[in-house]
N, CA, C and O atoms as a GROMACS GRO file, in nm:
protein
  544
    1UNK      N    1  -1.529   3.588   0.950
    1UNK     CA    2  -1.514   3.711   1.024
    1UNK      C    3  -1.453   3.814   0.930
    1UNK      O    4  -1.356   3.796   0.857
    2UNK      N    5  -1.520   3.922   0.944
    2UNK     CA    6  -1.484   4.067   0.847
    2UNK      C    7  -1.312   4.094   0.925
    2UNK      O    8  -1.282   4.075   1.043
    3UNK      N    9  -1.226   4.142   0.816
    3UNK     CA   10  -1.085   4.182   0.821
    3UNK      C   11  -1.106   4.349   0.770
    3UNK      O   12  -1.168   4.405   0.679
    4UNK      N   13  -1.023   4.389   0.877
    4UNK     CA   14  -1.015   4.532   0.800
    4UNK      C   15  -0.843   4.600   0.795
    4UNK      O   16  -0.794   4.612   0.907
    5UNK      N   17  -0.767   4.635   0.697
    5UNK     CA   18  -0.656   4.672   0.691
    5UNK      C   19  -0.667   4.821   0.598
    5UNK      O   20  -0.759   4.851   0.522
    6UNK      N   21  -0.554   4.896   0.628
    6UNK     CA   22  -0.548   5.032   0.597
    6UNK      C   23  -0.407   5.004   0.478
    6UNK      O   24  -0.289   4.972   0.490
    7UNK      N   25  -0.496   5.036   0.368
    7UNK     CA   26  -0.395   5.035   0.189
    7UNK      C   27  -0.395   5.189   0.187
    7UNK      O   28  -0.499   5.248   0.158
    8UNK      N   29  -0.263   5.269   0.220
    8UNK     CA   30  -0.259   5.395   0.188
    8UNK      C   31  -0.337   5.481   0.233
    8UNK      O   32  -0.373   5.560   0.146
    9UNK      N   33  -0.386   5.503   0.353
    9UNK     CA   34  -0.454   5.540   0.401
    9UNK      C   35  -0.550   5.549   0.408
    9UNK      O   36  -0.600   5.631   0.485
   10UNK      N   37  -0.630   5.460   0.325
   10UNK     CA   38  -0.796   5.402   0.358
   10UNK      C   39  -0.806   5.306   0.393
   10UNK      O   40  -0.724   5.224   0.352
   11UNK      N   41  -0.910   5.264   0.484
   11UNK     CA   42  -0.925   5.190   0.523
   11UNK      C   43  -1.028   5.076   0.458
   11UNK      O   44  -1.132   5.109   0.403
   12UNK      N   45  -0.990   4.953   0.470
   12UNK     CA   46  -1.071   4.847   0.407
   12UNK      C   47  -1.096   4.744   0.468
   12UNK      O   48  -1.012   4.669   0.518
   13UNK      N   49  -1.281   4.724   0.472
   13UNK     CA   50  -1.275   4.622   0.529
   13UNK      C   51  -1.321   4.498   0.415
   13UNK      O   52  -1.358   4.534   0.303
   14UNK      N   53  -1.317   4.361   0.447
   14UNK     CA   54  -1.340   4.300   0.370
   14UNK      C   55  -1.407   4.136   0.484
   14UNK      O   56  -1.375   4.087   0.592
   15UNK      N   57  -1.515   4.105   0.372
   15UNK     CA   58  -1.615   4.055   0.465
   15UNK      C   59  -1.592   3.906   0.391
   15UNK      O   60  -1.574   3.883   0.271
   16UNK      N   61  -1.598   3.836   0.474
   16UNK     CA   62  -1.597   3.646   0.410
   16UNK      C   63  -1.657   3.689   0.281
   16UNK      O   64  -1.578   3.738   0.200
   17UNK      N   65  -1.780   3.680   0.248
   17UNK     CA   66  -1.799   3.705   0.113
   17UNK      C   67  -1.727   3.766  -0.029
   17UNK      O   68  -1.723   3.738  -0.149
   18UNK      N   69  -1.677   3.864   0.062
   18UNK     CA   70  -1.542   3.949  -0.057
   18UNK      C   71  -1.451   3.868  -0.078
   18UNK      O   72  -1.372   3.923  -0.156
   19UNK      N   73  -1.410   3.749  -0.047
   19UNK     CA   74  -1.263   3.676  -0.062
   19UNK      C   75  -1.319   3.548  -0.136
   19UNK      O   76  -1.437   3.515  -0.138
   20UNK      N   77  -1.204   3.475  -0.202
   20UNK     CA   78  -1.256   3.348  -0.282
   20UNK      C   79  -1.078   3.295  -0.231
   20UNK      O   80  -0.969   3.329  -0.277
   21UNK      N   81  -1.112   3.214  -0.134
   21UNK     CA   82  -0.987   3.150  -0.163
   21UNK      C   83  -1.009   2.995  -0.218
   21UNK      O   84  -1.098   2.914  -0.191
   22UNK      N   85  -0.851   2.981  -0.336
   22UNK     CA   86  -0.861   2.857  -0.405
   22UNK      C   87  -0.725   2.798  -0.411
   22UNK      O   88  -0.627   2.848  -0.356
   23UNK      N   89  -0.724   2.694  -0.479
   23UNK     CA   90  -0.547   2.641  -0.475
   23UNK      C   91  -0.555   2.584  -0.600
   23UNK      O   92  -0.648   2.524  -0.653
   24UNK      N   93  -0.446   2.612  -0.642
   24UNK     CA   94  -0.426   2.589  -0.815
   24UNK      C   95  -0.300   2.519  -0.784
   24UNK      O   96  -0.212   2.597  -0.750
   25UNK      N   97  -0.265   2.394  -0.785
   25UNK     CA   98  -0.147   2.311  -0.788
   25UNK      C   99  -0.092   2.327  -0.883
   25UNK      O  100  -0.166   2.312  -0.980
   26UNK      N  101   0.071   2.369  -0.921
   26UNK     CA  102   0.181   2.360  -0.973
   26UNK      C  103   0.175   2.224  -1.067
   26UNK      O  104   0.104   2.129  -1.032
   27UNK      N  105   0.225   2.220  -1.146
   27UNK     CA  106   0.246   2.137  -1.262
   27UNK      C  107   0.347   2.010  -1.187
   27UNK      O  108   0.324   1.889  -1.188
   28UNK      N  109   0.423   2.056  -1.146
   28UNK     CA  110   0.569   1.943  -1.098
   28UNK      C  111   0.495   1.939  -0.951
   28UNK      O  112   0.577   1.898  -0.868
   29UNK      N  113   0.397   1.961  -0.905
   29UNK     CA  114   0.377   1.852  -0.778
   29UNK      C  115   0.238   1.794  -0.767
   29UNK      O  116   0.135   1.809  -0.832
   30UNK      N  117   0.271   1.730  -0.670
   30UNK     CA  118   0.118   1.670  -0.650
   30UNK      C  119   0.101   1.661  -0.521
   30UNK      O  120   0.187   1.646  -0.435
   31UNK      N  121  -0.089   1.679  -0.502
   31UNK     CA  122  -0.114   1.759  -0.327
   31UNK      C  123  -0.242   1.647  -0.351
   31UNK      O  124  -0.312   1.613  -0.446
   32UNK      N  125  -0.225   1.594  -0.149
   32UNK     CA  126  -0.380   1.534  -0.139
   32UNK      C  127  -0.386   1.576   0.027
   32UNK      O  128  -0.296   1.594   0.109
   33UNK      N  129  -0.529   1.581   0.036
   33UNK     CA  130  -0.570   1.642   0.182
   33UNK      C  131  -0.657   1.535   0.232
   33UNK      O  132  -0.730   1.471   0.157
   34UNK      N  133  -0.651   1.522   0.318
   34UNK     CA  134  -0.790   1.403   0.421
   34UNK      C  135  -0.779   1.477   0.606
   34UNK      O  136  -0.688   1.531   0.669
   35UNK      N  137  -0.882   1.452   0.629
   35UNK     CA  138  -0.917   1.510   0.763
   35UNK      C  139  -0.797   1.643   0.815
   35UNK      O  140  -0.712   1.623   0.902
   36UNK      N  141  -0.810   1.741   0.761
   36UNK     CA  142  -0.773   1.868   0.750
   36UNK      C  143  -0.622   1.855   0.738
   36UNK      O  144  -0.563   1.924   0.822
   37UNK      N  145  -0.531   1.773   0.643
   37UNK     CA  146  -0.418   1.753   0.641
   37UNK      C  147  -0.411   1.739   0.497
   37UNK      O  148  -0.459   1.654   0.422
   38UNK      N  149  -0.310   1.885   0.469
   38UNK     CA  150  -0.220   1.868   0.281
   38UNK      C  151  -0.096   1.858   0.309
   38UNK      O  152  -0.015   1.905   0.388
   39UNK      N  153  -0.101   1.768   0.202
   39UNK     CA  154   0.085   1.701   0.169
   39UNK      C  155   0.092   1.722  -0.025
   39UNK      O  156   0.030   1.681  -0.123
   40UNK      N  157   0.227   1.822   0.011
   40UNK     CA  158   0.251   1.841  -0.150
   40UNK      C  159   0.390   1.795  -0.143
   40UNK      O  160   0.477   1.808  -0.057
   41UNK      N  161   0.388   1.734  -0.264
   41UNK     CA  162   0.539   1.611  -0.317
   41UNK      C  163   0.592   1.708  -0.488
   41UNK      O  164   0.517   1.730  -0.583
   42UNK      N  165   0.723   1.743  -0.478
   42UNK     CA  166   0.724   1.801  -0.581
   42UNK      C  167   0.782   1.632  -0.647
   42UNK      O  168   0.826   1.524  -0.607
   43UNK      N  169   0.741   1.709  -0.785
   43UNK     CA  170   0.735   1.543  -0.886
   43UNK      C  171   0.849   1.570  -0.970
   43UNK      O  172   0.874   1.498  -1.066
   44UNK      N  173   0.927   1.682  -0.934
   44UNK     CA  174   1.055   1.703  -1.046
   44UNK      C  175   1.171   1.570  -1.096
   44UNK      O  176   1.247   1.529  -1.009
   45UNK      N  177   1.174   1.547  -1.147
   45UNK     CA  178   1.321   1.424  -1.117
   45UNK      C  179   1.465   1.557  -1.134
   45UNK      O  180   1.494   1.638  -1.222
   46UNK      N  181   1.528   1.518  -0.987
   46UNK     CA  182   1.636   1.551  -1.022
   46UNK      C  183   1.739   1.532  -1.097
   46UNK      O  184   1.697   1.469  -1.194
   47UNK      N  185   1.863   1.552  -1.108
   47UNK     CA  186   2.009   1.470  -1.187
   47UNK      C  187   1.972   1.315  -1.089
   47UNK      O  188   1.949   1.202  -1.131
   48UNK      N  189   1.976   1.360  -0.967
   48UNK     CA  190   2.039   1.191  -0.898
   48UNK      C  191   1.941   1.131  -0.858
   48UNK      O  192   1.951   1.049  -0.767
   49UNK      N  193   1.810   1.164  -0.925
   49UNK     CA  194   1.723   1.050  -0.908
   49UNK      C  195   1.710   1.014  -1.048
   49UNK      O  196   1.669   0.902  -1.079
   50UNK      N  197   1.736   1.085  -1.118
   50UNK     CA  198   1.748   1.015  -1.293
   50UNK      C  199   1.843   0.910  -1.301
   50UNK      O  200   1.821   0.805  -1.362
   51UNK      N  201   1.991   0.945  -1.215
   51UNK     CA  202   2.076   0.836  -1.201
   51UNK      C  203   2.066   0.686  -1.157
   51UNK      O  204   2.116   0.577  -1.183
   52UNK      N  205   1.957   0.755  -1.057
   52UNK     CA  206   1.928   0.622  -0.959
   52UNK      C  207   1.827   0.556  -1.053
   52UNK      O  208   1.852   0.440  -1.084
   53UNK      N  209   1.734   0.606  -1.096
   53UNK     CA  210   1.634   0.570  -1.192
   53UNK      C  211   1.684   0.486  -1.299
   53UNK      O  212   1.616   0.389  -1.332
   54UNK      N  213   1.812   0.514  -1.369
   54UNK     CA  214   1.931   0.454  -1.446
   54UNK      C  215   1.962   0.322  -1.364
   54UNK      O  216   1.912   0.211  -1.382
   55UNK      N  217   2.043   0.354  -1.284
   55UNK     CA  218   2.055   0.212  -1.239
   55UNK      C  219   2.011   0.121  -1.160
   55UNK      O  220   2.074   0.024  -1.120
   56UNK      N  221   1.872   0.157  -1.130
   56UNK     CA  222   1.760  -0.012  -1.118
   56UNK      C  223   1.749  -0.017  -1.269
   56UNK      O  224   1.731  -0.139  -1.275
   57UNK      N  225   1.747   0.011  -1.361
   57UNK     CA  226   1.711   0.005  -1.519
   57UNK      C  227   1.849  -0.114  -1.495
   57UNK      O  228   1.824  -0.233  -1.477
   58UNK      N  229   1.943  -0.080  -1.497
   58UNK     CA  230   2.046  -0.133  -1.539
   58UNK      C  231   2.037  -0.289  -1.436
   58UNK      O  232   2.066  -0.400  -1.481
   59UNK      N  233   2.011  -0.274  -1.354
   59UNK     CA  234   2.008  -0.421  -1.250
   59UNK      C  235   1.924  -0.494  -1.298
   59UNK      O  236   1.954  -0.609  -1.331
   60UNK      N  237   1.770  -0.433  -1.317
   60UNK     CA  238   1.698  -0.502  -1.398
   60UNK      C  239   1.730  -0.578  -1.505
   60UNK      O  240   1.717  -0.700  -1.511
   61UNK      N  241   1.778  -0.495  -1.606
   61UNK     CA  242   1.810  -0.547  -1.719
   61UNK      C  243   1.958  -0.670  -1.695
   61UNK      O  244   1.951  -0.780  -1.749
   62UNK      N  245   2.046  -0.641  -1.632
   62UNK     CA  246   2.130  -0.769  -1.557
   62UNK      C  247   2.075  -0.890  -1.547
   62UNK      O  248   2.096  -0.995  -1.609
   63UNK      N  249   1.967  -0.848  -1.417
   63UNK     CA  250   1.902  -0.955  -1.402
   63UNK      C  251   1.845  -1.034  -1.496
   63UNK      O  252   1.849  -1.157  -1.485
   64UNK      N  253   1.793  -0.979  -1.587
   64UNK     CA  254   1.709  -1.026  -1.670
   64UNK      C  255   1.869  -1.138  -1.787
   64UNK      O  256   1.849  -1.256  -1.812
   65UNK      N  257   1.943  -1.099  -1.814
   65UNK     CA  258   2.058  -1.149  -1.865
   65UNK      C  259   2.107  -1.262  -1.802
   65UNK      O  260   2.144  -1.349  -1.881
   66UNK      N  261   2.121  -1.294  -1.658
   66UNK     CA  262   2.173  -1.365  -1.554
   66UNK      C  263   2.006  -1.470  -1.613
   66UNK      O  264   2.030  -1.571  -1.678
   67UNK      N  265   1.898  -1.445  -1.592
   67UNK     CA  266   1.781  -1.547  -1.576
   67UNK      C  267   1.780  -1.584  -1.759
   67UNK      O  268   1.719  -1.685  -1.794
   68UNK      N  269   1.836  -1.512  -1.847
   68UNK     CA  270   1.841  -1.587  -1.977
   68UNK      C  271   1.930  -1.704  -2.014
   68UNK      O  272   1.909  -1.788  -2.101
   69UNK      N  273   2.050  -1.691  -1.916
   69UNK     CA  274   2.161  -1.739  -1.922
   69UNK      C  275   2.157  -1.892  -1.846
   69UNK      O  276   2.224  -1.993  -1.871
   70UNK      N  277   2.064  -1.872  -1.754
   70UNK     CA  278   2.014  -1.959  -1.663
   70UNK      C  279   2.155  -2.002  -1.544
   70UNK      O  280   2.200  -2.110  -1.505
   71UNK      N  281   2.193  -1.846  -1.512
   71UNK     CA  282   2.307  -1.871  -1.409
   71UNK      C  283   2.217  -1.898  -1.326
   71UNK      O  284   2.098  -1.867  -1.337
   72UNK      N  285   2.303  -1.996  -1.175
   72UNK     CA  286   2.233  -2.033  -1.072
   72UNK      C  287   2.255  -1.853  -0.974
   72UNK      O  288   2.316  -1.755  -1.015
   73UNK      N  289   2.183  -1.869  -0.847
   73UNK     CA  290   2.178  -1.744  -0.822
   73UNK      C  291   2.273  -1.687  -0.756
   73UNK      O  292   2.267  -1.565  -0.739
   74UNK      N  293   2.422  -1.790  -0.684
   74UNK     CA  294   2.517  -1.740  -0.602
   74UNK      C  295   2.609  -1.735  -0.701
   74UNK      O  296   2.725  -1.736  -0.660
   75UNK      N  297   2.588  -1.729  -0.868
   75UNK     CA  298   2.696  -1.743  -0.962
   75UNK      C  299   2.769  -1.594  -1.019
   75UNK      O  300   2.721  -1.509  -1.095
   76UNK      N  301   2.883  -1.597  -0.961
   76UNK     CA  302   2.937  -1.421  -1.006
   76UNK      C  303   2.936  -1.402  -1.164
   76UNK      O  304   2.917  -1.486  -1.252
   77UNK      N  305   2.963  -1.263  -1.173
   77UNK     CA  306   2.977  -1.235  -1.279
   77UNK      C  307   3.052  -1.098  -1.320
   77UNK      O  308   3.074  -1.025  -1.224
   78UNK      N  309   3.085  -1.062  -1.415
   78UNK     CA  310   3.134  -0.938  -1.454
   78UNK      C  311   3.091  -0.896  -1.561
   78UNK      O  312   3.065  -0.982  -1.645
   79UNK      N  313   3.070  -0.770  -1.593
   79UNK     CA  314   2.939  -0.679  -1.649
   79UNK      C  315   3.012  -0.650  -1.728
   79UNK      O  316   3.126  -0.632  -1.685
   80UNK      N  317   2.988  -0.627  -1.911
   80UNK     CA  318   3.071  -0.541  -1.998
   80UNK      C  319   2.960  -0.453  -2.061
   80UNK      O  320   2.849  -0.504  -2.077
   81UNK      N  321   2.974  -0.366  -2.085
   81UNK     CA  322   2.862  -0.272  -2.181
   81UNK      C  323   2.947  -0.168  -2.252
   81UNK      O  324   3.060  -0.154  -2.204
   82UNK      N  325   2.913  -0.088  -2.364
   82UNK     CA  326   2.949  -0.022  -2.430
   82UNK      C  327   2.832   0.046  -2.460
   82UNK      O  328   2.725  -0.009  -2.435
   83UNK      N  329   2.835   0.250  -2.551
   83UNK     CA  330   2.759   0.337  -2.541
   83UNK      C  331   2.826   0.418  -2.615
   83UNK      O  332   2.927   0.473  -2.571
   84UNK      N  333   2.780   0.439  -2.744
   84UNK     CA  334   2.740   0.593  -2.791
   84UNK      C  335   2.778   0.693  -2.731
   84UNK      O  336   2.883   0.753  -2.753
   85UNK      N  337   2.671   0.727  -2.623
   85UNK     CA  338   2.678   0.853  -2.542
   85UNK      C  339   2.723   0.787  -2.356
   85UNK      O  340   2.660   0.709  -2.285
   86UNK      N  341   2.802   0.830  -2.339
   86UNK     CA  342   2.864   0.780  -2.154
   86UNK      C  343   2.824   0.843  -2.097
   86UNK      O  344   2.764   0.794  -2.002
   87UNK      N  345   2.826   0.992  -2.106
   87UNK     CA  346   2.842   1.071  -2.002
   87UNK      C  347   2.774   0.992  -1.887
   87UNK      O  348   2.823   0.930  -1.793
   88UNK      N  349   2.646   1.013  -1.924
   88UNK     CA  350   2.542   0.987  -1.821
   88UNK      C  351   2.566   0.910  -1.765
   88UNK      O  352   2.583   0.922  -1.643
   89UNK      N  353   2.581   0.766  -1.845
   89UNK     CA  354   2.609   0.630  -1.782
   89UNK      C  355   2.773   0.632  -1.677
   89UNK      O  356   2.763   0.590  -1.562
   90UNK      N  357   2.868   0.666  -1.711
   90UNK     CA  358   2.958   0.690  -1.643
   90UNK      C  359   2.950   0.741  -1.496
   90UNK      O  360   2.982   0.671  -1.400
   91UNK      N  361   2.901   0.877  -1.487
   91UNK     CA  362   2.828   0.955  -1.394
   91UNK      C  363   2.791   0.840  -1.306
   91UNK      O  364   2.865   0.799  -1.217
   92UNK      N  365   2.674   0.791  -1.334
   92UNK     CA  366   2.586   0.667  -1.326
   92UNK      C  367   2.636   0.566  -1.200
   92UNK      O  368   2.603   0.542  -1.084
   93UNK      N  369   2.752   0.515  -1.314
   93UNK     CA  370   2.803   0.390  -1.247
   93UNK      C  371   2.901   0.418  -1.143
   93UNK      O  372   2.939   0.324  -1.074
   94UNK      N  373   2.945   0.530  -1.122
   94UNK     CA  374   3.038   0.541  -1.048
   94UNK      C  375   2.964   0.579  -0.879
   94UNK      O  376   3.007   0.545  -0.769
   95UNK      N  377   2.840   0.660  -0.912
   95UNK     CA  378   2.748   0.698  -0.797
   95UNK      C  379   2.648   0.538  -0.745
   95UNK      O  380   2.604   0.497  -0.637
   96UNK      N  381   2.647   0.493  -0.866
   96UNK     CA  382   2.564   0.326  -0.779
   96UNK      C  383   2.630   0.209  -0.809
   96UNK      O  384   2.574   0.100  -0.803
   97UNK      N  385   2.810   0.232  -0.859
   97UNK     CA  386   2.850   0.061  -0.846
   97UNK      C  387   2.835   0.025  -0.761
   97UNK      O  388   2.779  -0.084  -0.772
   98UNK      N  389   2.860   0.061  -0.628
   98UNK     CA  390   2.858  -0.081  -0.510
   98UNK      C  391   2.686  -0.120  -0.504
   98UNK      O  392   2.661  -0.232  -0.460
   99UNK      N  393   2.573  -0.039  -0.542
   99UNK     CA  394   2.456  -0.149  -0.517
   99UNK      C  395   2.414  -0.202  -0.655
   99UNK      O  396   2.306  -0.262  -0.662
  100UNK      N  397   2.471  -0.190  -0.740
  100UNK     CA  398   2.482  -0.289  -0.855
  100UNK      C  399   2.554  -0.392  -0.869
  100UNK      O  400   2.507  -0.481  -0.940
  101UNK      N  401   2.704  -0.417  -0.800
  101UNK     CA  402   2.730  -0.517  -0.820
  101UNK      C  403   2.676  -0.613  -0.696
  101UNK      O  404   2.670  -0.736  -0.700
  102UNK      N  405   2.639  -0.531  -0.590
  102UNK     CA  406   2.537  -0.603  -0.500
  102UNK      C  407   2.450  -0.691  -0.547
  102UNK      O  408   2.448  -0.813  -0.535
  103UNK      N  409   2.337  -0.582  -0.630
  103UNK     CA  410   2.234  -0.651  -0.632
  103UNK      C  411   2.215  -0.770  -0.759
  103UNK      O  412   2.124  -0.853  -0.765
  104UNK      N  413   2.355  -0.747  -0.880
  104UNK     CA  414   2.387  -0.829  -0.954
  104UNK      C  415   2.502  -0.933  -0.911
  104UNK      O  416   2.573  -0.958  -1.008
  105UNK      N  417   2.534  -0.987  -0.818
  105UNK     CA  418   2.642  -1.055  -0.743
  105UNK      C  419   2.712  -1.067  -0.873
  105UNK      O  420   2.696  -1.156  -0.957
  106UNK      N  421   2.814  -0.940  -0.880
  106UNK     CA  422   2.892  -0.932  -0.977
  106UNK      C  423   3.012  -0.868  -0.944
  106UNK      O  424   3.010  -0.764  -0.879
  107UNK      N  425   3.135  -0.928  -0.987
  107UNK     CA  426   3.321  -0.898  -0.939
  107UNK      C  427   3.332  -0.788  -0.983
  107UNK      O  428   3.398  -0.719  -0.906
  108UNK      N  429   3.287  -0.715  -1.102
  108UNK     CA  430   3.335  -0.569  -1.199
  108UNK      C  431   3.240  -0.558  -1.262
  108UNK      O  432   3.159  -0.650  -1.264
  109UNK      N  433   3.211  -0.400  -1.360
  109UNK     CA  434   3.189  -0.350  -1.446
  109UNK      C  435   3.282  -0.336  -1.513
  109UNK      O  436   3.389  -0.322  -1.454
  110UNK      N  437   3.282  -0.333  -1.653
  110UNK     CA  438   3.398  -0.306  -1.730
  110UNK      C  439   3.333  -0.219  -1.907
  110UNK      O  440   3.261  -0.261  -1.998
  111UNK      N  441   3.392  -0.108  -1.887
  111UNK     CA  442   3.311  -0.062  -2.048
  111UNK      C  443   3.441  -0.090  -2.142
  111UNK      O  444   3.560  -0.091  -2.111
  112UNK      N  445   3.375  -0.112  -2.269
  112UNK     CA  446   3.427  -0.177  -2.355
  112UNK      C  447   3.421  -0.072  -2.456
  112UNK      O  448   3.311  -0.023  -2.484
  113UNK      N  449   3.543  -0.027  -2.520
  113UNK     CA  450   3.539   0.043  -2.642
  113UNK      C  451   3.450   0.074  -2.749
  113UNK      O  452   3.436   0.182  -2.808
  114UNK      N  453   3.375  -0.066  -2.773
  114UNK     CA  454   3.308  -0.083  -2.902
  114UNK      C  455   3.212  -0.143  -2.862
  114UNK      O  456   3.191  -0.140  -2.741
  115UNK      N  457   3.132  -0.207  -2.939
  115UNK     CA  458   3.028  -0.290  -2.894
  115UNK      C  459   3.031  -0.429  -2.903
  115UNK      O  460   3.063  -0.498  -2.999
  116UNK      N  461   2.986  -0.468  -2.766
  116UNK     CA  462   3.071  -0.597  -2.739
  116UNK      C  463   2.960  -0.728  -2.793
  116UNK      O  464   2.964  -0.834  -2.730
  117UNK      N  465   2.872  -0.715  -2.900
  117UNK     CA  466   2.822  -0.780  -2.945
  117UNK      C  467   2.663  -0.841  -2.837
  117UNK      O  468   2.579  -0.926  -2.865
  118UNK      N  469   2.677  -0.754  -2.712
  118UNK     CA  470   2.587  -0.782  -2.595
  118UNK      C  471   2.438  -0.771  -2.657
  118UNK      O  472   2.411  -0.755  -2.776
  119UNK      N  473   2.362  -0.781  -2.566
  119UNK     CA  474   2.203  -0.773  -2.567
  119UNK      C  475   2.206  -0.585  -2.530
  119UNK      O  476   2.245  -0.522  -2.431
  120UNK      N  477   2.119  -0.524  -2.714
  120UNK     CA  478   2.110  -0.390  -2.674
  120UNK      C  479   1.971  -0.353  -2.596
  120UNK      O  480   1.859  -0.390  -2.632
  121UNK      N  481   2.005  -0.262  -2.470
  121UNK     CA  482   1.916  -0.200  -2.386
  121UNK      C  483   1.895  -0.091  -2.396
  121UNK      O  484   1.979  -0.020  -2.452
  122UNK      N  485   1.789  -0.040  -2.351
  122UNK     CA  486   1.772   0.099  -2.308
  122UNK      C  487   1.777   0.186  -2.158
  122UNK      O  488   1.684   0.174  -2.079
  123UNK      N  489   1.900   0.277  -2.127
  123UNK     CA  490   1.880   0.286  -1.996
  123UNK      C  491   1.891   0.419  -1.965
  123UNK      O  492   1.999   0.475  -1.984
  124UNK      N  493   1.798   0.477  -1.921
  124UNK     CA  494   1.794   0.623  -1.903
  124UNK      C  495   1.791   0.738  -2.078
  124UNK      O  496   1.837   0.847  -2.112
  125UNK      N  497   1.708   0.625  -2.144
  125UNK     CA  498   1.697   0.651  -2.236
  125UNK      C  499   1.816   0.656  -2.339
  125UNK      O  500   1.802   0.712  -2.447
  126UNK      N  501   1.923   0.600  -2.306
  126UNK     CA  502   2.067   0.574  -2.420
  126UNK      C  503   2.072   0.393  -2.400
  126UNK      O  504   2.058   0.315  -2.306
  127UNK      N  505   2.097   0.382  -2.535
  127UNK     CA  506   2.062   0.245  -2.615
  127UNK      C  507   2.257   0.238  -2.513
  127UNK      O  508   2.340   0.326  -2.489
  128UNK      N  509   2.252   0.087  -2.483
  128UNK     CA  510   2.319   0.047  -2.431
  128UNK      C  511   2.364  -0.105  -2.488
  128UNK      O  512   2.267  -0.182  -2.493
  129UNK      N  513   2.462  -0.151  -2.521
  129UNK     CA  514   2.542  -0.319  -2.531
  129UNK      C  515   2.583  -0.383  -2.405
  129UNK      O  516   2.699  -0.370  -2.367
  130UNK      N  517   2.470  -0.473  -2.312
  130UNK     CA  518   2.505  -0.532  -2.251
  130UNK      C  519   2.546  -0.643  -2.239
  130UNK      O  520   2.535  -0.703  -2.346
  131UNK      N  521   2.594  -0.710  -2.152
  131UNK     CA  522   2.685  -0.861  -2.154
  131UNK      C  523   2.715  -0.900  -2.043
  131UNK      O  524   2.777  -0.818  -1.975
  132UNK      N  525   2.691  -1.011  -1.993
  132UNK     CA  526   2.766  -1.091  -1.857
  132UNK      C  527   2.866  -1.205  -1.876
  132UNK      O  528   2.824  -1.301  -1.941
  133UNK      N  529   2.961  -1.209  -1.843
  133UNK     CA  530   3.036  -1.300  -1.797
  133UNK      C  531   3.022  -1.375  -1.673
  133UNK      O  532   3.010  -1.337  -1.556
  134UNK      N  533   3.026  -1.501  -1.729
  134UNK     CA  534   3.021  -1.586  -1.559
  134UNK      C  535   3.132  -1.640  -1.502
  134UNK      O  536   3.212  -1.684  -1.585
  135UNK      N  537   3.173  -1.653  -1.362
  135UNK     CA  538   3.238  -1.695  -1.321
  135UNK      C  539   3.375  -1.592  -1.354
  135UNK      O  540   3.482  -1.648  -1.330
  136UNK      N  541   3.382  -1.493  -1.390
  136UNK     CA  542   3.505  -1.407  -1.403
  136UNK      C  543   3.500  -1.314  -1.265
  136UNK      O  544   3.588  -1.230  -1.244
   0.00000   0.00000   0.00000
């Protein structure tokens, strides 16, 4: 259907044919449509999903320490790591200790001055010295 609006005092009409509408999606999201329904997800990572992103990295990598070690699975433990750069990791641990030591059935985290001779990781992209203790 033809639209007609007045730009400065002329009048204009404009006919389906005169218009091209299109959609050019943004770089940081992503859009899908099915039976006349769009959903756009922006894809940015925030600070606190980078964090969170950090620490499943870090449980993972636990885990993976706990199954080298061949602890049984109700066996506690306490976490030591050391880092170069903290900030992040600090930040980090303080926003997801309780579902880390959850999901690592572990008594503490503890950072260590130096490097505690642990298995080095990568977590949130800073090389990390990890280590478990059992039964502490």
């Amino acid at each position: 259907e033809s639209v007609t609006a007045d730009l400065q005092g002329n009048e204009v009409t404009l006919d389906p044919v005169d218009v091209m509408v299109s959609v050019q999606q943004a770089s940081d999201w992503a859009s899908a449509d099915a039976d006349g329904i769009q959903v756009a997800l922006s894809t940015s990572l925030t600070p606190e999903l980078e964090r969170e992103g950090m620490a499943r990295d870090l449980i993972r990598h636990i885990q993976q320490l706990r199954k080298d070690t061949q602890l049984e699975e109700n066996d506690r433990i306490t976490i030591q790591w050391s880092a170069d750069s903290t900030e992040n990791l600090t930040t980090m641990l303080t926003e997801w200790e309780s579902l880390i030591l959850t999901e690592t059935r572990a008594n503490g985290i503890q950072q260590l001055a130096d490097g505690n001779g642990g298995k080095s990781v990568s977590v949130g992209g800073v090389q990390v010295q990890l280590s478990i203790q059992a039964g502490v």
